[in-house]
N, C-alpha and C positions, 0 to 999 in steps of 0.2 A: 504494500500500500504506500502510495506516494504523500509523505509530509510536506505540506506547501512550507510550512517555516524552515523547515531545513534544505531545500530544496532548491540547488544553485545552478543547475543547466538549462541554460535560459527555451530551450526545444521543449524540454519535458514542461517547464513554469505556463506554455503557449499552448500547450496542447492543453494542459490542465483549466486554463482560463475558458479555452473554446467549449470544455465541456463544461464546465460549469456554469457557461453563459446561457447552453443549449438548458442546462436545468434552472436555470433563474426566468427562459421565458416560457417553458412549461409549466413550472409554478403559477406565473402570471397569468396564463391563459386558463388556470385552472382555480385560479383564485376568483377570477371574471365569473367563470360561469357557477361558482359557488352564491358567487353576487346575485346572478340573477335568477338561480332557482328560491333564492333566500325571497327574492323581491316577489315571486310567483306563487309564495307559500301561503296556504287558506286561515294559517294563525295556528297549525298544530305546532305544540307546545315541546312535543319529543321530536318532530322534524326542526323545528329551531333549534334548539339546544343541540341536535347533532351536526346541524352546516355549521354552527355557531363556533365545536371544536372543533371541526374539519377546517373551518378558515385560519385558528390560533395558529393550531396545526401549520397552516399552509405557510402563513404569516412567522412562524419562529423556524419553518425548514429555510426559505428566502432570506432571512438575517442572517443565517447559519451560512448560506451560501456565500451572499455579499461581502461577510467579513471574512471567508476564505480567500474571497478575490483581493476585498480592496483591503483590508484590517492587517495587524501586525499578528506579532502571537504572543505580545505579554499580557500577563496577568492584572498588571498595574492599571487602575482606571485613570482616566483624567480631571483633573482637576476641576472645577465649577469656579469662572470666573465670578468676585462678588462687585458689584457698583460702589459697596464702601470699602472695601477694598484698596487702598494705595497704588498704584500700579509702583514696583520695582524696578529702577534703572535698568538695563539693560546687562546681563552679564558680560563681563572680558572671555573673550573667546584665548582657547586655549588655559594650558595647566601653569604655562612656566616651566623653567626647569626645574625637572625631578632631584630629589636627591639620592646620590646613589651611594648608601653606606657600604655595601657591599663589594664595591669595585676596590681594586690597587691602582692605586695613582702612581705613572709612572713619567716623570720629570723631562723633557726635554728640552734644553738648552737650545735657542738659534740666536747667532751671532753674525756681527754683519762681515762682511769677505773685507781682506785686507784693504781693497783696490777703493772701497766705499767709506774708511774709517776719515777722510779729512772732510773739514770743517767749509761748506761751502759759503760762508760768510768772511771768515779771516783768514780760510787757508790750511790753519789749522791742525794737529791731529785731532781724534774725538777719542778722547778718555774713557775708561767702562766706569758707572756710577757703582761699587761696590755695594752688594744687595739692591741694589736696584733693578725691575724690570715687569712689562705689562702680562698678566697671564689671562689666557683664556682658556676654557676648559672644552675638550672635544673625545665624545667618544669613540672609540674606532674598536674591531674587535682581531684577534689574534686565533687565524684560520686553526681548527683543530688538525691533531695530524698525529697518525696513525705512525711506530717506530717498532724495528726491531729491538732487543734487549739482547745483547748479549750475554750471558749471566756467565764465569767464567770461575767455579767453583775452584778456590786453590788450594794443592794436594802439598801434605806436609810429611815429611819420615824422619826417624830415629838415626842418629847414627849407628846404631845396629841393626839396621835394615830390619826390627821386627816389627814395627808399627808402623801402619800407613794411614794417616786421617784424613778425609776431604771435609771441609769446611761446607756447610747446610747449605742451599737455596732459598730461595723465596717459595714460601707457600703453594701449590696448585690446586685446581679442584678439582684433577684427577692422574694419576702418575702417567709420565710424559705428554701431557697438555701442553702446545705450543701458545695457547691464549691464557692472556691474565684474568685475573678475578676483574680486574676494570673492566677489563673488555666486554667480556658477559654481562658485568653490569650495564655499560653502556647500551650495548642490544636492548635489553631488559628494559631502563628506564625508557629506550627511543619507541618501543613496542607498548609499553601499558602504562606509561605516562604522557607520550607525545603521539602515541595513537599510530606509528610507522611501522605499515608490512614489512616483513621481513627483504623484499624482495623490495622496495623500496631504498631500504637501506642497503640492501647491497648496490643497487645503483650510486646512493651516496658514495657508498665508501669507492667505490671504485673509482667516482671524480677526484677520490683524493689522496689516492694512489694507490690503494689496500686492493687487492684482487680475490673477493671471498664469494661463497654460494650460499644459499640461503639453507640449506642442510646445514653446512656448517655451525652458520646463525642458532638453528633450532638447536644443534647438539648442544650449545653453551647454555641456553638457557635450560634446555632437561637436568643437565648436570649441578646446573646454580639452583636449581629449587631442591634439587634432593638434597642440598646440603641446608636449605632454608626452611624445609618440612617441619622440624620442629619445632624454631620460631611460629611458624605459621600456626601449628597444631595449640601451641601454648596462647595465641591469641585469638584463636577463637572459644578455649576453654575461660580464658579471662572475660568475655564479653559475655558466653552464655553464663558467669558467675554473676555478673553485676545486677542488680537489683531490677534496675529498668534499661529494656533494650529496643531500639527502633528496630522496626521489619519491614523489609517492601522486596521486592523481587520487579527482572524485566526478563524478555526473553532473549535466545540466544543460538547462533547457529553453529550446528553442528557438521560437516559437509561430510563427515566420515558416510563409508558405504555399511549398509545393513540396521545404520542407527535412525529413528527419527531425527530428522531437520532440525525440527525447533526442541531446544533444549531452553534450560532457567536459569537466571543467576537468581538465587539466591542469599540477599544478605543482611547481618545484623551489625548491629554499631551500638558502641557508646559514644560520648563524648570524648573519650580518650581513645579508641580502639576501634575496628570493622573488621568482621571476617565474612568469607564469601566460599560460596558452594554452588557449583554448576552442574544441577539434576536434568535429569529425563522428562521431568514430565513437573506442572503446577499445581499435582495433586494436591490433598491432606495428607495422605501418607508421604509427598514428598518434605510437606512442611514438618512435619512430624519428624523427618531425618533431619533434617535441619537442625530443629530448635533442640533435638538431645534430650528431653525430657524437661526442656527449660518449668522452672517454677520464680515466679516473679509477674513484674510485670511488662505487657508487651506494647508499646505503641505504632501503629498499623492504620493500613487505611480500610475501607469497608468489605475487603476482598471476603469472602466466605468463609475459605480454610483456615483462617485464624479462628473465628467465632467459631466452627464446629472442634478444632482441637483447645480452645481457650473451654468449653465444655464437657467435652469427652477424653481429649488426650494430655496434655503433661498437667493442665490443669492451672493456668496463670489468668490475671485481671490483662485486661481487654480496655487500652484507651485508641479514643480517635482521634481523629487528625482533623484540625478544625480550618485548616488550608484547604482542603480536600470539599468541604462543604462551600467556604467562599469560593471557590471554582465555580460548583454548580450556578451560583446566582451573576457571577461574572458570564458564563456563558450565553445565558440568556434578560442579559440587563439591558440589549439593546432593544426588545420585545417586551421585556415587564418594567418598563426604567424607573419608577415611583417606586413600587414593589421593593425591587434588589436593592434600589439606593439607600430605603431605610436599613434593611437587615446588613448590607456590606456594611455601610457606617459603623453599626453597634459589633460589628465583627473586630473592624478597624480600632472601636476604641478597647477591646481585648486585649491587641495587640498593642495598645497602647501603653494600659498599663504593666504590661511586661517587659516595654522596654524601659520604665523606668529604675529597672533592679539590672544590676551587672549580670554579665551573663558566667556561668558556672566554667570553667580552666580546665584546661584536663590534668596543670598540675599545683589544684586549687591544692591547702593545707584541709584538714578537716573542722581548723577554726573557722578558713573561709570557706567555706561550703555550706560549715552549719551555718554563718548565721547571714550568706544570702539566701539558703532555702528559709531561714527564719523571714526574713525581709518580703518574702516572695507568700509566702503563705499568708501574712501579715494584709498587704495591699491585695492579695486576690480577696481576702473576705471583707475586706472593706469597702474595694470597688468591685471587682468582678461578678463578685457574687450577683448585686442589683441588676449586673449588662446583661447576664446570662437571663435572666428571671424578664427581659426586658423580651430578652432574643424568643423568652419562650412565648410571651402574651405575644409579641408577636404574630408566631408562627399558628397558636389556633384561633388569629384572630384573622387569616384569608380563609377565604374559599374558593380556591381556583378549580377550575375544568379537572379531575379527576388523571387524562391521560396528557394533560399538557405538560408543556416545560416547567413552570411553574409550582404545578401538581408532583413532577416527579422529582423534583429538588426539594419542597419541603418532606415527602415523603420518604428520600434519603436522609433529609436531615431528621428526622422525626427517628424512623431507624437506628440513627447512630449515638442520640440524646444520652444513654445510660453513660458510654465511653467518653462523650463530648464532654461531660460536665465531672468527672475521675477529678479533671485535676484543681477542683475546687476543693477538695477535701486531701489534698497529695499533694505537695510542694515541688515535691521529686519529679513529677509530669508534667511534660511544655506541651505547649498547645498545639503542636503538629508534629508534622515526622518530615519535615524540609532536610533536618541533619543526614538522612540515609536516600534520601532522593537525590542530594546533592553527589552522595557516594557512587549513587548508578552514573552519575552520568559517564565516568570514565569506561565503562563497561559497553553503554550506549555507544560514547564514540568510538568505541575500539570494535564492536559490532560491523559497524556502518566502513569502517576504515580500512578492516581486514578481515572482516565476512567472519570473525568468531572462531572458530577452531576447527582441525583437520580430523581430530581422534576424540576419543576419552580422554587419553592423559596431555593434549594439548588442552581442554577443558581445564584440568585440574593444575596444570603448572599456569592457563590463565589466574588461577584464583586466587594460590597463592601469591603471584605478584599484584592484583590486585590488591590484597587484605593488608600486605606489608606496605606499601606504597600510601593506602587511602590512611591508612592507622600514623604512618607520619603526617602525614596532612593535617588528619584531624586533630594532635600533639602539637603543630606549630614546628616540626624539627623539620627542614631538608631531607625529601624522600632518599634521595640519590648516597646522603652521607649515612644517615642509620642503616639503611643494603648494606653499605661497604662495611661498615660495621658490625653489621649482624653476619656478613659473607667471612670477616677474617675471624672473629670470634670462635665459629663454626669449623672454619680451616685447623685451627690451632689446638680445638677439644671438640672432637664431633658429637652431637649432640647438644652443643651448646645454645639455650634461649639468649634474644639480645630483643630487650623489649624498646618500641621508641620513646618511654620514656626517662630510658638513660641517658639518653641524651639533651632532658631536658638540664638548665641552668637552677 
């Protein structure tokens, strides 16, 4: 299925517009003649009420269309200009220069040539002003590049010719490996951090003088997860430990022969941690392999399998995701716009009051933990409590059309009420599950970028570098330097855990 917002080849965006124009003027014509069987009706009471949702109907599929064509694909509404209002000067375009803590600055001296050193006033020579001179800063970048190593282990002996010692090597990550742990890394991070086929990168590298195959490629990374397995294996037993964990899954392909196509990512997160698992299928039994017998609690969006195993299988609280609910009224605000506007607003001010408390660290102390969940329980029953209570009179104070848009967004929201309001009585519970949506997306774009995986265990060494990758992210620590870390670790005492939070300061 073709996503118009991700969707950059300007043929396919052309052919998508023609078809959706051809269904905006069949709408139309079908809207028309809804009109005028309405206008020819003898006043029956059940024939009005049904053109009546057949035109909503008609009316909120035509929105749907239009803003496929003309609309963006965020979430964010716009603004309501007010008449008392101030109008705000105009913003300065552009940021300025950035500052770049991160970079080494390195000094370049330019001086003038001999031939230019006199004075064209007296003749003169021109003297150097000592510390003196204008600098301006420019960044430029230093091509990467690819070197042999010669490592040249030196052999020592006894004068009694009965000892022979050679002095150790550097580390490999498998006996006589001609590639470094860098290197593998390197692949690694280019493939499930920056989203590069393998076969891609081989083109790179070859512009830059490296002559390698994409087998190759694959060997290095097989071999760097089996040495990362256990970090990996340790951080998803840390996640399903912690008290509350987000859950969401997207799908995922499989291209191997004999298997289903579409396979799952599957994944949880804390705040400090993500672990991920790429199953067969979006069952409940799959969820069930997942979550491990998780007890706690779980924040999710309203997918099914949660709620029949949040009841029958490992047996955990069940919150919702109240992003997932403003979705629904975002989607159809251009069709109900009075409606949505009040319910988005009192959503808005939800979020409001949570942005007024800091948000929780992943290497918060447990004084600051306790008393911003104190702070947070605090202002939700102060204010949230009355928005929610607001959201709910609300909600049974419409009566919309039974199968319309309207109809079927309150009646998800209505569904999801028990989960939605968890975290008015829970400090521990945020109000969505954005934190592990944010985690697919890397999964997404590596989906779309290199079509998902060739095998089972291309799946599975996917996941692992996901889980290690997104777990620094969500730490605040450099993906690419915790790997290396947890890679030499590993080198050095096999089976060694290297969590990213050792690397925090």
């Amino acid at each position: 299925m073709v996503r118009i917002e991700h969707e950059h080849d300007i043929e396919v965006l052309r052919q998508v517009a023609r078809l959706l124009d051809r269904e905006n003027e069949k709408l139309h014509a079908r809207l028309a003649e809804q009109a005028r069987q309405l206008a020819r009706l003898d006043g029956s009471a059940d024939a009005q009420a049904r053109l009546a949702l057949e035109l909503e109907r008609l009316q909120e599929m035509l929105s749907r269309h239009e803003r496929a064509l003309f609309g963006d694909s965020s979430e964010q509404r716009p603004r309501e200009a007010s008449d008392s209002t101030p109008q705000e000067p105009p913003a300065k375009r552009g940021h300025g220069p950035r500052s770049q803590p991160n970079l080494p600055i390195q000094i370049q001296l330019h001086e003038l040539p001999a031939s230019e050193r006199g004075c064209g006033v007296c003749g003169g020579a021109l003297e150097e002003m000592t510390g003196q001179a204008e600098e301006a800063e420019e960044i430029t970048v230093i091509e990467r590049r690819f070197v042999i190593v010669l490592h040249q282990r030196q052999k020592y002996r006894c004068a009694c010719n009965a000892n022979l010692v050679t002095a150790d090597g550097p580390p490999k990550l498998q006996p006589g490996s001609r590639y470094a742990p860098e290197f593998a890394l390197e692949v690694a991070a280019s493939k499930y951090l920056d989203h590069l086929p393998l076969e891609r990168q081989v083109r790179i590298m070859a512009r830059e003088g490296l002559v390698v195959d994409s087998q190759t490629l694959w060997d290095q990374l097989l071999v760097l997860a089996r040495h990362l397995t256990p970090t990996y294996e340790a951080l998803g037993k840390g996640v399903l430990g912690s008290p509350l964990v987000h859950a969401d899954e997207t799908w995922w392909r499989l291209m191997g022969k004999g298997a289903p196509k579409r396979w799952w990512v599957w994944a949880v997160a804390t705040r400090s941690a993500a672990f991920y698992r790429i199953l067969d299928s979006r069952s409940q039994a799959a969820g069930r392999e997942m979550l491990q017998g998780y007890h706690g609690k779980v924040m999710a969006d309203g997918y099914g399998a949660y709620a029949a195993l949040g009841r029958d299988g490992p047996g955990f609280v069940l919150a919702h995701c109240w992003a997932h609910v403003r979705r629904r009224f975002v989607e159809i605000e251009e069709t109900y716009p009075r409606e949505c506007r009040e319910v988005l607003d009192l959503i808005g001010e939800l979020y409001g009051v949570e942005a007024v408390v800091p948000a929780l660290r992943a290497n918060a102390t447990p004084e600051e933990e306790a008393e911003i969940l104190r702070l947070r329980a605090e202002l939700r029953e102060q204010r949230s409590r009355a928005i929610v209570r607001r959201i709910q009179e609300w909600v049974y104070a419409q009566q919309p059309l039974p199968r319309s848009g309207l109809g079927s967004a309150l009646t998800y929201l209505k569904g999801m009420w028990a989960g939605l309001t968890l975290f008015l009585d829970d400090a521990q519970i945020p109000l969505d599950n954005n934190l592990i949506e944010r985690g697919l997306r890397g999964p997404a774009l590596g989906r779309k970028n290199h079509y998902g995986s060739r095998s089972k265990r291309g799946a599975e060494v996917a996941a692992i570098f996901y889980s290690l990758f997104e777990s620094a992210k969500l730490c605040g620590v450099e993906p690419k330097a915790y790997v290396l870390k947890a890679i030499h670790a590993a080198l050095a005492e096999p089976g060694t855990v290297t969590l990213p939070q050792s690397l925090l300061s």
